[in-house]
C-alpha positions in Angstrom: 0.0 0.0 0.0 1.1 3.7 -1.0 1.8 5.9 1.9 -0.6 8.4 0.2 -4.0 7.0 -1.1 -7.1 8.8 -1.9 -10.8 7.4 -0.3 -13.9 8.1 -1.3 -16.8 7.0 1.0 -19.3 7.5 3.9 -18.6 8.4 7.6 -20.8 5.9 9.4 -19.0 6.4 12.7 -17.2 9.4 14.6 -15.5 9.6 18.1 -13.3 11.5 20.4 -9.3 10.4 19.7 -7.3 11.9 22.8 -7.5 15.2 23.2 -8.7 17.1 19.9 -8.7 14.1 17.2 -11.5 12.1 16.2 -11.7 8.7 15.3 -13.3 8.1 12.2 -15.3 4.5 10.6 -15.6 5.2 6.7 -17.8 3.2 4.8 -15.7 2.6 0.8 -16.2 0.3 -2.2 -13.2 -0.6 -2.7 -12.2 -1.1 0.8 -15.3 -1.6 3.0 -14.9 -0.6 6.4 -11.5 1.9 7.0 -10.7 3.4 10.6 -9.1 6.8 10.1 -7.2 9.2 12.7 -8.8 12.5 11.8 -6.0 15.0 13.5 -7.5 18.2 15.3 -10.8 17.2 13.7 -12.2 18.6 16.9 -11.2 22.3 17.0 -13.8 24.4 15.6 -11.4 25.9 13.0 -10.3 22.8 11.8 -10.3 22.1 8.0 -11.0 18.4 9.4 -13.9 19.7 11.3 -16.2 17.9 7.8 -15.3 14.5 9.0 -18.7 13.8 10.9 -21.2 10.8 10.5 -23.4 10.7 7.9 -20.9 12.6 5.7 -19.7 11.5 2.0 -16.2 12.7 1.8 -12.6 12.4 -0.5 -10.2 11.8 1.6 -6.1 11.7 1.2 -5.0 9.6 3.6 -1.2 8.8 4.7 0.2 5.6 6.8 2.1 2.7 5.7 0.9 0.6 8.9 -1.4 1.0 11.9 -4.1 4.2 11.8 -3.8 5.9 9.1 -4.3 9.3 8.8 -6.4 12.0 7.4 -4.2 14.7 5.6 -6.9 16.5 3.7 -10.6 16.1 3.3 -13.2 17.2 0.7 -17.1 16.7 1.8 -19.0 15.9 -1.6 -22.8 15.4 0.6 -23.8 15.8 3.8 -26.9 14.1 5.2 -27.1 16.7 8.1 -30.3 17.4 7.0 -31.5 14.5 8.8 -30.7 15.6 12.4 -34.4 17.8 11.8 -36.5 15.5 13.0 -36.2 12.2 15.2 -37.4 9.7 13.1 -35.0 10.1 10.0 -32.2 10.7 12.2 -33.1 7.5 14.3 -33.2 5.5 10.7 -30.2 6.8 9.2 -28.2 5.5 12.5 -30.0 2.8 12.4 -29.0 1.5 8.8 -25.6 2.6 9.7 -25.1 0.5 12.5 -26.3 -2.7 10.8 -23.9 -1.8 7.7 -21.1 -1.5 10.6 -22.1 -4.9 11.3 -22.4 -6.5 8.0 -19.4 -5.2 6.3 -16.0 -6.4 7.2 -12.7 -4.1 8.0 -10.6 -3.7 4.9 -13.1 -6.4 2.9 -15.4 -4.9 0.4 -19.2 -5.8 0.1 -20.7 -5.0 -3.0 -23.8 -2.9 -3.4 -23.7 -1.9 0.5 -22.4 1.7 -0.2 -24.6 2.5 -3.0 -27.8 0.9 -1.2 -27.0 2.7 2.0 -26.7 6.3 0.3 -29.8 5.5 -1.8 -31.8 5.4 1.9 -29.8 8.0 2.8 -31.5 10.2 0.6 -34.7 9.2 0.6 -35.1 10.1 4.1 -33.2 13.1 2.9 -36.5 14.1 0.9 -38.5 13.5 3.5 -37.3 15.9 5.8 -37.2 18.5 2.6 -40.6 17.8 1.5 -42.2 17.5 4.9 -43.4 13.8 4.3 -45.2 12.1 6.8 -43.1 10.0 9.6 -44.4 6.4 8.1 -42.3 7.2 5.5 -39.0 7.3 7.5 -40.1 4.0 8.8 -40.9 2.6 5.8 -37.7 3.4 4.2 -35.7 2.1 7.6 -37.4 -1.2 7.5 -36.6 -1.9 3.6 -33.0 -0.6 3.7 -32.3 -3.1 6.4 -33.6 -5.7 4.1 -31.5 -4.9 1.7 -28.7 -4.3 3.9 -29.1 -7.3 5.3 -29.6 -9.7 1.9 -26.5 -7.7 0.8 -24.3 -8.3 3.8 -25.1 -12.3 3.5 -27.8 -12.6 5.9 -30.9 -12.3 3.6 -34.5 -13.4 5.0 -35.6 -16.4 3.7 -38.6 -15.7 2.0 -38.9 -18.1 -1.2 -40.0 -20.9 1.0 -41.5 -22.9 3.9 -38.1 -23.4 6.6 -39.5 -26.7 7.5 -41.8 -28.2 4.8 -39.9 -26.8 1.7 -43.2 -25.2 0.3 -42.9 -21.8 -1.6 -43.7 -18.8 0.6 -46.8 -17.9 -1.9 -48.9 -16.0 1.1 -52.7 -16.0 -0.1 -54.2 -12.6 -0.4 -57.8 -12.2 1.4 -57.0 -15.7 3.2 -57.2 -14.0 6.6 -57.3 -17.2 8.5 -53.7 -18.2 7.1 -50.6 -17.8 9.0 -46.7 -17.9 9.0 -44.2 -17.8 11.4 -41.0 -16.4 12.1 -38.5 -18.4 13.3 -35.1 -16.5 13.7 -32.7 -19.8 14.0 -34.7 -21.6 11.1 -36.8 -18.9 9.2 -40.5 -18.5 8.3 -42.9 -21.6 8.9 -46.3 -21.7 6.9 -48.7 -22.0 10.1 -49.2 -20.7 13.5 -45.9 -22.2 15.4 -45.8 -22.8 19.2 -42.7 -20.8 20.3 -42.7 -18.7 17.1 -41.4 -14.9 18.1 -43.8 -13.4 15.5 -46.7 -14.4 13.4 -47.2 -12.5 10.2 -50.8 -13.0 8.1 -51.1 -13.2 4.2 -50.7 -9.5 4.0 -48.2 -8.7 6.0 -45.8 -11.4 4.5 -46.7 -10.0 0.8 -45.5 -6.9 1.9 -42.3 -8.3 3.4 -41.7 -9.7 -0.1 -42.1 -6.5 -1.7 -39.4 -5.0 0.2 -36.9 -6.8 -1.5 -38.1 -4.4 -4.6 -35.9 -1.5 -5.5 -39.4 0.8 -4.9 -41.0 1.3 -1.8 -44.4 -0.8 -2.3 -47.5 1.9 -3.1 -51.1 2.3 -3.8 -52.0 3.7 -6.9 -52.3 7.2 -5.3 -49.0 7.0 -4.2 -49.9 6.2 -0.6 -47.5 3.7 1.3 -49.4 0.6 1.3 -50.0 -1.4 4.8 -50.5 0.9 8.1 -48.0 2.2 10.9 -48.7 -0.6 13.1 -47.6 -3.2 10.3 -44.3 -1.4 9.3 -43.3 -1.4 13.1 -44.1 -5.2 12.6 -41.4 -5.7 10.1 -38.9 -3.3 12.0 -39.6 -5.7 14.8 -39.0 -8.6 12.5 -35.6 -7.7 11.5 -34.4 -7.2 14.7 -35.1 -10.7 15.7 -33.4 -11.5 12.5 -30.5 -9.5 13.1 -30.1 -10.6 16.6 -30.1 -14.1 15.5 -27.6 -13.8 13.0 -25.5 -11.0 13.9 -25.8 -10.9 17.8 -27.5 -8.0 18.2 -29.5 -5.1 16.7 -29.2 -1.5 16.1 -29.9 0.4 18.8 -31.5 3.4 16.7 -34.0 1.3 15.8 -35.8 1.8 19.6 -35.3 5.2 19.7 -37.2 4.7 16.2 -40.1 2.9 17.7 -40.0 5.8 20.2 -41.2 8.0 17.6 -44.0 6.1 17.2 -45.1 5.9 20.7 -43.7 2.0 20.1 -40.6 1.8 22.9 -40.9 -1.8 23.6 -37.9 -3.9 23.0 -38.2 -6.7 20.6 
């Protein structure tokens, strides 16, 4: 490796580094997750001061072993924005935390970067265009499916975990049932000891998340209602602290937001 290299990506973590330095995790293609000394990042005059989370920056870096370090930086976005109101800040941490545990150090994951900035500005809009809080939600609970599917640890949601049948949920069957069973997957069925049940509906809309579009009415309306989408956030916490050991902790000041603060 160069003692000088230049990195392009997205700040997903910031903290104190002795007395005026900050610590920073950037997010890259090419390199996936890179810990950077930011020197005097700190002091208010700084022209490191850029180097917060939720910033896209270039970055010349220096360092032939250990921490490198930041020599000069270059913001190209700032999601800042998203600090207006609690719910699209609480999902943009969110999504960064489960990226920060689905990408390796110094191992690149495909499509994690792009994916994440494409939430990232979605809740962007709407904060600029005043959108309605579901929305924020909605977009939190499908970019951790994505996330998650890219990072390896995709739900299962072709078919049955037990009986091998497809997952093909019948619309307007309101007596029909599957369950989630975080070790094993979903089971057509009511389960005894599943953690959550999900009807016909709520499972077609879990399958639509997978989609590149949020899933919509024809007037543009988010289809399914707040109580569902804070279902699904539920879901993939289970999922998540099946397979990864824990979940993002955004995600209950999320529920918060919603007047939901129970743990899953």
């Amino acid at each position: 490796m160069s003692p000088e290299q230049r990195l392009e990506g997205l700040v997903l973590r910031s903290s104190p580094l002795g007395e005026s330095d900050r610590l920073l995790t950037l997010l890259s293609a090419g390199e996936g997750l890179t810990r950077l000394a930011a020197p005097g990042a700190r002091k208010p005059k700084s022209s490191l001061a850029g180097a917060v989370p939720l910033a896209v920056l270039s970055l010349q870096v220096g360092g032939r072993s250990g921490l490198r370090r930041v020599r000069q930086l270059q913001v190209l976005r700032n999601f800042s924005a998203l600090a207006e109101r609690l719910e699209t800040l609480s999902a943009a941490q969110g999504l960064a935390e489960l990226a920060l545990q689905l990408v390796p150090t110094d191992q690149a994951v495909e499509g994690v970067l792009d994916d994440l900035l494409l939430q990232l500005g979605r809740l962007e809009l709407v904060v600029k265009e005043r959108q309605g809080a579901l929305e924020a939600l909605a977009i939190a609970v499908q970019g951790a499916v994505h996330l998650l599917a890219l990072g390896g640890y995709a739900l299962p949601l072709a078919s049955c975990a037990r009986s091998g049948e497809p997952l093909d949920p019948p619309i307007g069957n309101w007596e029909w049932r599957c369950s989630l069973l975080p070790a094993e997957g979903f089971v057509i069925g009511p389960v005894v000891g599943a953690q959550l049940v999900l009807n016909a509906s709520e499972l077609a809309l879990l399958q639509r998340l997978l989609r590149p579009a949020l899933p919509r009415r024809r007037d543009g309306e988010l289809m399914g209602p707040e109580p569902v989408w804070l279902r699904l956030l539920q879901l993939q916490e289970l999922w998540s602290r099946e397979h990864l050991g824990r979940s993002a902790r955004s995600w209950r000041l999320l529920r918060q937001c919603f007047g939901d603060g129970a743990s899953s």
